[in-house]
C-alpha positions as CSV (number, residue, x, y, z in Angstrom):
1,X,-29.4,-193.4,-15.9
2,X,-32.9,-191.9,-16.0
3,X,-33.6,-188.8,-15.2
4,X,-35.1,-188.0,-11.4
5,X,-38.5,-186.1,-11.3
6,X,-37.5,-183.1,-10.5
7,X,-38.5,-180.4,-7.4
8,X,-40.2,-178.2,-9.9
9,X,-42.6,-180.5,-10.9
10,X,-44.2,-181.2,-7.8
11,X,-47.6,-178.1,-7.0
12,X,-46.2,-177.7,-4.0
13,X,-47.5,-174.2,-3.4
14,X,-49.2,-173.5,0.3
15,X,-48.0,-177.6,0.5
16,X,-46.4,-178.9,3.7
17,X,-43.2,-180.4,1.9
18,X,-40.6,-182.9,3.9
19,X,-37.3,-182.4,2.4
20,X,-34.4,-184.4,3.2
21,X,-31.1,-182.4,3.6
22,X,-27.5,-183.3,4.8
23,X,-27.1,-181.1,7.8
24,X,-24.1,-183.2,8.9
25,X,-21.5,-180.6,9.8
26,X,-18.9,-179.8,12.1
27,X,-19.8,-178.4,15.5
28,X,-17.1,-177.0,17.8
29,X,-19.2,-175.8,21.1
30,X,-22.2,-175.7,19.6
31,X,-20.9,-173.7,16.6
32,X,-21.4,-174.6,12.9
33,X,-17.3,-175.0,11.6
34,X,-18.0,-175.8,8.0
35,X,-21.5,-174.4,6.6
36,X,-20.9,-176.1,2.9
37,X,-23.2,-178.9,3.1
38,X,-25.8,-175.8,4.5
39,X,-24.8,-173.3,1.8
40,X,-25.4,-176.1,-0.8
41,X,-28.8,-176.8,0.4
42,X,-30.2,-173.4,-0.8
43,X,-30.7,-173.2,-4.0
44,X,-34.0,-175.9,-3.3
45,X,-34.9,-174.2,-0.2
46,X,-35.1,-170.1,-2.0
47,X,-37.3,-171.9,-4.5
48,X,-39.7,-174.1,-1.9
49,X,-40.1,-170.7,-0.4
50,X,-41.2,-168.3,-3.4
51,X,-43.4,-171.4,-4.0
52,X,-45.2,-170.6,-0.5
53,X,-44.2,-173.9,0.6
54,X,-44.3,-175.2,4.4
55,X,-40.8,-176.4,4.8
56,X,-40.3,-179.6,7.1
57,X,-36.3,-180.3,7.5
58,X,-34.7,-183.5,8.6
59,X,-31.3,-184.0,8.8
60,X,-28.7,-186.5,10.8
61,X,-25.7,-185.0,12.6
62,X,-22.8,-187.9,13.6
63,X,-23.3,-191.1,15.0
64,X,-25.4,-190.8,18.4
65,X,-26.3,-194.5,18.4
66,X,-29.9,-194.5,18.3
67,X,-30.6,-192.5,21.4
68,X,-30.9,-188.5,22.0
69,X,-27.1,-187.1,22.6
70,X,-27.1,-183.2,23.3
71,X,-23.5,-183.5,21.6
72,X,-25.4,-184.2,18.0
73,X,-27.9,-182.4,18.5
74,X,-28.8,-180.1,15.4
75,X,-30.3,-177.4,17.3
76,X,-26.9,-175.1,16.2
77,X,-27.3,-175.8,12.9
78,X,-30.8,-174.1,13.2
79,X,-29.3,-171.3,14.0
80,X,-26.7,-171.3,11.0
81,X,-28.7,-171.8,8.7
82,X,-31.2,-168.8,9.6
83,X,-28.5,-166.8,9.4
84,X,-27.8,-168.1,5.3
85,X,-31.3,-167.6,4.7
86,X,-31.7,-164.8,6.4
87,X,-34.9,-165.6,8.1
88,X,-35.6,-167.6,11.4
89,X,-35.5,-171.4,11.2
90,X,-37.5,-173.4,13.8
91,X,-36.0,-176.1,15.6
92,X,-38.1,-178.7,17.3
93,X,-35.9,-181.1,19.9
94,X,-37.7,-184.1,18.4
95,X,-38.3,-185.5,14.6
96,X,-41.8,-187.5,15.3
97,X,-44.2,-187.1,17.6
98,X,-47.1,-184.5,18.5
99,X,-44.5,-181.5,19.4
100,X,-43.8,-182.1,15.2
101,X,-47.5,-182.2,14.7
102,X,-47.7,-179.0,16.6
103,X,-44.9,-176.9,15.2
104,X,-46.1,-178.1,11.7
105,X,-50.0,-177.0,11.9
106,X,-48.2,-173.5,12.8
107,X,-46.1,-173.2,9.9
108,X,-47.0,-170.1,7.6
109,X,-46.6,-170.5,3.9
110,X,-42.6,-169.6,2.6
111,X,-41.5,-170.6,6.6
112,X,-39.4,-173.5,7.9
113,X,-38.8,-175.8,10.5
114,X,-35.7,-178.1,11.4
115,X,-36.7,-180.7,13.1
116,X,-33.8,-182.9,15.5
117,X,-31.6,-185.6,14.4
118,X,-33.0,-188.8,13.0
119,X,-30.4,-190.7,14.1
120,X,-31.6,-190.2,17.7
121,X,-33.6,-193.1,17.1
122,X,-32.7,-196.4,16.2
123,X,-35.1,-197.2,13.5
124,X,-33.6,-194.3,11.2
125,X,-30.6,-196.5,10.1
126,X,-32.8,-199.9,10.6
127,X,-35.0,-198.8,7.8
128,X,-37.6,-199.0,9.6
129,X,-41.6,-198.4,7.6
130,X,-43.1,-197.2,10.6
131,X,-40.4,-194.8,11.6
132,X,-40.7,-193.3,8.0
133,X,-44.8,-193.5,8.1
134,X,-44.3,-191.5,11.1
135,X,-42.4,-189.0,9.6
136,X,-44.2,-188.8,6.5
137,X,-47.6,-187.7,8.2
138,X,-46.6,-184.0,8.8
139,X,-46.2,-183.9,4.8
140,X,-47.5,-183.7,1.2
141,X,-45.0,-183.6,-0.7
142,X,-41.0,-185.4,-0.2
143,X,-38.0,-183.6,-1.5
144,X,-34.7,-185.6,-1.4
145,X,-32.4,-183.2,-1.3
146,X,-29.1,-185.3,0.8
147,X,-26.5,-186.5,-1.8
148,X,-24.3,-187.4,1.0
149,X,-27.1,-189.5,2.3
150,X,-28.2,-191.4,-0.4
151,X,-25.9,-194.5,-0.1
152,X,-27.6,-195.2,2.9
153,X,-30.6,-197.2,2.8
154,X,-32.2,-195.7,6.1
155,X,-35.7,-194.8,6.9
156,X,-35.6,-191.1,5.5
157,X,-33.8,-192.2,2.4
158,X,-35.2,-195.3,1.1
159,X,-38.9,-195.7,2.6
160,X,-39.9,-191.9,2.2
161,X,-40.3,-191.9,-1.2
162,X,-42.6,-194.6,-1.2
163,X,-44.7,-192.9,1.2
164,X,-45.0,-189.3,-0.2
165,X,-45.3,-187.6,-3.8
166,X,-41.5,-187.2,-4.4
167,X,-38.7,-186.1,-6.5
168,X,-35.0,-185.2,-6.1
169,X,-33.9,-181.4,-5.2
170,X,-31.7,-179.3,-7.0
171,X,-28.3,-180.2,-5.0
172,X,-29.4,-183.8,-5.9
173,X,-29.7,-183.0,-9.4
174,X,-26.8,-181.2,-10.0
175,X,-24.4,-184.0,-8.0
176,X,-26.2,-186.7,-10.0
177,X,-25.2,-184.4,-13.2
178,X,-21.7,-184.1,-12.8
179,X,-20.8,-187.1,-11.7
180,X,-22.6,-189.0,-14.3
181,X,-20.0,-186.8,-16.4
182,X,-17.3,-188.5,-14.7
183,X,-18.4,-192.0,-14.6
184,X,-20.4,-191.8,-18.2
185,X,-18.9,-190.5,-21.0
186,X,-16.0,-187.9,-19.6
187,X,-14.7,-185.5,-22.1
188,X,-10.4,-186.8,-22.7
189,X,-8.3,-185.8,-21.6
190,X,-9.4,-187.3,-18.5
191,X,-7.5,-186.8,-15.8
192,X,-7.8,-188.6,-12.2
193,X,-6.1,-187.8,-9.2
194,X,-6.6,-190.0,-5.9
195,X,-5.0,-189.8,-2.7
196,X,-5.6,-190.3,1.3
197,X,-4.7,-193.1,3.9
198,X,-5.7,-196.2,2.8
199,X,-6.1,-198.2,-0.8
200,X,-8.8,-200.5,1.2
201,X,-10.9,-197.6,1.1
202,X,-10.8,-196.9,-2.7
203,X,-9.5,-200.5,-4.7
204,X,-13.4,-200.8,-6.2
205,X,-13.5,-196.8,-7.5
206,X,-9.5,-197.0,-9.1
207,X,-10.4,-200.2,-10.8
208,X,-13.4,-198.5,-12.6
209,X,-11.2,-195.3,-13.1
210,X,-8.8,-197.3,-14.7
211,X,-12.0,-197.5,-17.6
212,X,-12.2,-194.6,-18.2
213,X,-8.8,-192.4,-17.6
214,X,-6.0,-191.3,-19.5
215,X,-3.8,-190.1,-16.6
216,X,-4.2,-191.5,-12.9
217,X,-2.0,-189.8,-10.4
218,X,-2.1,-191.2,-7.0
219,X,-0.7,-189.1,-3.9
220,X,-1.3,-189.3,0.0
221,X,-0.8,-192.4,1.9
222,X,-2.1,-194.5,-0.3
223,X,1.0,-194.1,-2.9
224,X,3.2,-195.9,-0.5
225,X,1.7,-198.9,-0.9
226,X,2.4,-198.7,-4.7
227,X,5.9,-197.6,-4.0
228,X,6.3,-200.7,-1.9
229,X,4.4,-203.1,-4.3
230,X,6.9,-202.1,-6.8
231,X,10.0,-202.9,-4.6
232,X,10.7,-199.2,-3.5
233,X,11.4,-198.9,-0.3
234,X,9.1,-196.5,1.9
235,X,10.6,-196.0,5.2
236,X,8.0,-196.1,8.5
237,X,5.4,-194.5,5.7
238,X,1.8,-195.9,6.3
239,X,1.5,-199.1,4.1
240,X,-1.1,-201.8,4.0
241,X,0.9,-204.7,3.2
242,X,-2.4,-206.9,2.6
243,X,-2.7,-204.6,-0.3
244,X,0.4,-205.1,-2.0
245,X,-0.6,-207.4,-4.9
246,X,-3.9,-205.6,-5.4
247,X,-1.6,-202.6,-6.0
248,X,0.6,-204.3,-8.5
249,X,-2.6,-205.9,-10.2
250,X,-3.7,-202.1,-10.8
251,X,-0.1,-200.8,-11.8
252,X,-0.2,-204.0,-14.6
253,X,-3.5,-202.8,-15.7
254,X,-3.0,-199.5,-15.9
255,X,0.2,-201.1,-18.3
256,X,-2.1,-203.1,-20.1
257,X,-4.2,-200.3,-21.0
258,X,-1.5,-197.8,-21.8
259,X,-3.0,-195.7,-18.9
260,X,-0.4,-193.3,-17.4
261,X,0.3,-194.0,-14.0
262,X,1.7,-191.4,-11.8
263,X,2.8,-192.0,-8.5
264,X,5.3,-189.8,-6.1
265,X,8.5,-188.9,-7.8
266,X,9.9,-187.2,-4.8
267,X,8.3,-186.8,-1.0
268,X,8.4,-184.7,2.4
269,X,9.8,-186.9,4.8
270,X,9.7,-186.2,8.6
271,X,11.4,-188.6,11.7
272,X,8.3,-188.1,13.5
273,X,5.0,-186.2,12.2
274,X,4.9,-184.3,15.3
275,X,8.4,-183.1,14.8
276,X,7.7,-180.8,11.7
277,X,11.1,-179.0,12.6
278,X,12.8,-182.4,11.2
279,X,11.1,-181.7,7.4
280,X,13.0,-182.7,4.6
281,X,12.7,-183.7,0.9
282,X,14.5,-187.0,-0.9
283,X,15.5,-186.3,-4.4
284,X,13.8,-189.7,-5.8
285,X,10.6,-191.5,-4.6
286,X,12.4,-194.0,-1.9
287,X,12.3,-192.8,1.6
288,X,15.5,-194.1,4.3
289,X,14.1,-196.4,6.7
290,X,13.3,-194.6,10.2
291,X,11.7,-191.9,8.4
292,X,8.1,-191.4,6.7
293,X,6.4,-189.7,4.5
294,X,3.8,-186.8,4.9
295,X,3.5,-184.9,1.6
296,X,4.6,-184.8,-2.3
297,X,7.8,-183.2,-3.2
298,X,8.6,-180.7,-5.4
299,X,9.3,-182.9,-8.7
300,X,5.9,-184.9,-8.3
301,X,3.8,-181.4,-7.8
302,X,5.7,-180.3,-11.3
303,X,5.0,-184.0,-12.8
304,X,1.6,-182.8,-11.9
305,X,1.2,-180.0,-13.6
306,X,1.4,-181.3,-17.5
307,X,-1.9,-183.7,-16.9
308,X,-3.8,-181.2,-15.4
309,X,-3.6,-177.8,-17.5
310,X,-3.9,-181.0,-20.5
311,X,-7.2,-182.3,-19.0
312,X,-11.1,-181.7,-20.4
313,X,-12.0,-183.8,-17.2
314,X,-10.6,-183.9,-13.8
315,X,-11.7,-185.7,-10.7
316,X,-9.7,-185.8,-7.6
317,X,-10.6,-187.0,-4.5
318,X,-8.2,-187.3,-1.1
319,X,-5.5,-184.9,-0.4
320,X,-1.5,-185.2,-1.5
321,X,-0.4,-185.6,2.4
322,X,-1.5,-184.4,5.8
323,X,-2.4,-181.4,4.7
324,X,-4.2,-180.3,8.0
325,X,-0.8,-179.7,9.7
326,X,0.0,-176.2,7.1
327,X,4.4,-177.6,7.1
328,X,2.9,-180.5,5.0
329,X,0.4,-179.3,3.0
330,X,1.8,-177.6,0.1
331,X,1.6,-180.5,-2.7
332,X,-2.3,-181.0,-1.9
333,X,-2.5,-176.7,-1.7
334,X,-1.0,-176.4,-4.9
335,X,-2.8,-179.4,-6.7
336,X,-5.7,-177.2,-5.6
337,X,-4.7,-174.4,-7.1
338,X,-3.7,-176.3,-10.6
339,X,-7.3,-177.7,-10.2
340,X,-8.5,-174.1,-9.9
341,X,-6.5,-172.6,-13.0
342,X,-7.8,-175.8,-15.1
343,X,-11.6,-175.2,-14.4
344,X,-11.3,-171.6,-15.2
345,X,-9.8,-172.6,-18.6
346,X,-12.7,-174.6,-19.2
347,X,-11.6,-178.3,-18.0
348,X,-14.8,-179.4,-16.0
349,X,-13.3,-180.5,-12.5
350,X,-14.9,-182.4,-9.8
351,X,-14.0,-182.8,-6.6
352,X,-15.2,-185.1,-3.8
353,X,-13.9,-186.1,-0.6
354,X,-14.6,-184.2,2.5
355,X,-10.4,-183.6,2.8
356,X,-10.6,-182.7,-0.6
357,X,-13.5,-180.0,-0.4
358,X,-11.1,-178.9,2.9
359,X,-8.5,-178.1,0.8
360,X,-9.8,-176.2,-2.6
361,X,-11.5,-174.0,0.5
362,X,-8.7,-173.6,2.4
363,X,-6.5,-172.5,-0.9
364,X,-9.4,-170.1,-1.0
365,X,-10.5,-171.5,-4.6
366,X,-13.2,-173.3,-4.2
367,X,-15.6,-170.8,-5.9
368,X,-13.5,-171.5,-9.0
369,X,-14.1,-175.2,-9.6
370,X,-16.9,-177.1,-11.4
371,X,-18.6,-178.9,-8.7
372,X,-17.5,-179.4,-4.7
373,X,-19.3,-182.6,-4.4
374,X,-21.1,-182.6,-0.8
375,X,-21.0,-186.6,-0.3
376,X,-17.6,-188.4,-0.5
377,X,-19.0,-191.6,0.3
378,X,-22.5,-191.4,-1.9
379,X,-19.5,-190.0,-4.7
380,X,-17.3,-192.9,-4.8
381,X,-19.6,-195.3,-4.3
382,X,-21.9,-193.9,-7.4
383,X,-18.6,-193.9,-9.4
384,X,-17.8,-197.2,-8.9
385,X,-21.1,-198.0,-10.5
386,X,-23.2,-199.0,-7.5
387,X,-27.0,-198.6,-7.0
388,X,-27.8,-195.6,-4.5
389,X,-30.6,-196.6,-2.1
390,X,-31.8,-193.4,-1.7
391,X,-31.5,-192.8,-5.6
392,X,-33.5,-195.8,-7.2
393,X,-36.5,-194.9,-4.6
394,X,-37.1,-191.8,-6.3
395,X,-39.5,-191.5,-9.4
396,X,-37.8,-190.6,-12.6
397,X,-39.4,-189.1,-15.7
């Protein structure tokens, strides 16, 4: 793909510059939970300021449904990211209007302003010219700076452009980077590990893998439904049974192609996932029928190991099992930590998926890999080859 015109390009010295960042983090009582997306925003925001820049944020936070919800509101996230930057950020409780206008004719050169969630209004996520005209007035310059955004074709993503001087931030840039990696030329060994609930939600991006990869492991939920499509039997595990000959298509593919296919050799199985005290392990990948599975077993984690230490390339997105309850977590902590070992040897490893990026952090190695990707959706969807909305209205060089 072409390359974006890049942030450092545009004069934007002593300029009033609208940049477009994915502020969409967890709250818990009006406390920011996971700062990544923030932390990952500042690299373009240290440079707009030693360029003296006016700095006009807009983010969305959730899904308010067009109208103003104090619950999403991204006043807190103000706060947060004051604290990163170690300067105060100003929040105004609306994203058009004259209180903008206002705020904005204050600003002093290096300073910044958050403005509230777009998504307040209904015209954000219609697309809509006139809600994007109104945004754009406040500014000379537009930075697009929301990977996770991107695959959206809303107001702030795909209309801006058009309406302002633009080019893609450095988070943008670096996303767009190593994922083109991943879905252009990978260095082989390339190694690609896929897991969470459903297949549904990742068919399109495992039959473009299946291009590309030497090894595809699959783990989490989603590995039942191969189990099952290949006659072994699963137990009450989560299965999509209208999936079941798309599976089997894949698994004769990846045959076809002499692609090694890994699925579970061994599993965690529970009577109920509430009762963690019930936790056992099978010795083969079939699970007894009133019980289910939660994570990998022992043998698969092991099978594991050989593809990744072999790999140049590795991309992994979803976790191994239900990693958020700690008794089942261990195949997706330790596939973390393999990840880890293999980046720091040199393998380039990606990782995207919001469960994903949960787990490299919470296996405390996430400053170890390659590239956290901020934008699970915007990641699949540009790996399966589709055209980003907010991508193609930028101007490239």
């Amino acid at each position: 793909m072409s390359q974006l015109k890049s942030v450092k390009q545009l004069d934007v010295r002593g300029k009033r510059v609208l940049v477009r960042v994915d502020y969409n983090v967890p709250l818990d009582n009006g406390t920011v939970t996971d700062d990544t997306r923030l932390t990952a925003s500042l690299p373009t925001l240290h440079y707009l300021r030693e360029q003296k820049a006016r700095i006009i944020l807009i983010s969305h936070l959730g899904r308010p449904k067009g109208k103003p919800d104090p619950k999403y509101s991204l006043a807190p996230v103000a706060r947060r990211l004051g604290m990163l930057l170690k300067t105060p950020v100003e929040f105004v409780s609306d994203c058009i209007g004259p209180g903008v206008e206002t705020a904005v004719k204050n600003l002093k050169e290096g300073n910044l302003v958050l403005l509230e969630n777009l998504r307040y209004y209904p015209h954000e996520e219609k697309n809509d010219v006139q809600f994007a005209k109104d945004l754009a007035k406040n500014a000379d310059f537009f930075v697009q700076d929301a990977f996770g955004a991107v695959h959206r074709a809303h107001a702030s993503t795909a209309q801006l452009p058009a309406l302002l001087p633009s080019a893609a931030g450095f988070l943008l840039s670096k996303e767009l980077e190593f994922l083109g990696k991943v879905r252009g030329n990978p260095a082989k060994p390339f190694v690609a590990l896929v897991g969470g609930a459903k297949v549904s939600d990742k068919i399109s991006v495992l039959e473009k893998l299946l291009d590309k990869v030497d090894t595809l492991a699959i783990g989490g939920a989603m590995a039942y439904t191969f189990l099952l499509a290949q006659k072994i039997p699963v137990g009450k595990s989560l299965v999509e049974t209208d999936k079941l000959d798309m599976a089997r298509s894949l698994i004769d593919k990846a045959k076809t192609k002499g692609i090694s296919l890994l699925l579970p050799r061994d599993h965690m199985i529970v009577k109920d996932v509430k009762d963690e005290a019930s936790a056992t392990y099978t010795e083969d990948p079939s699970i007894p029928g009133d019980w289910l599975g939660v994570d990998i077993g022992p043998n698969s984690i092991q099978h594991l190991a050989g593809p990744i230490q072999s790999a140049k390339t590795l991309f992994w997105n979803g976790p191994m099992g239900i990693f958020e309850i700690e008794r089942y977590s261990r195949g997706t902590m330790e596939v973390a930590r393999m990840a880890a070992q293999a980046a720091q040897k040199g393998t380039t490893v990606v990782i995207g998926g919001g469960d994903s990026v949960a787990a490299v952090q919470s296996a405390g190695v996430a400053d170890q890999i390659t590239h956290i990707s901020t934008g699970g959706g915007a990641s699949l969807e540009f790996l399966e080859g589709k055209t980003l909305p907010g991508v193609a209205a930028l101007p490239t060089i």
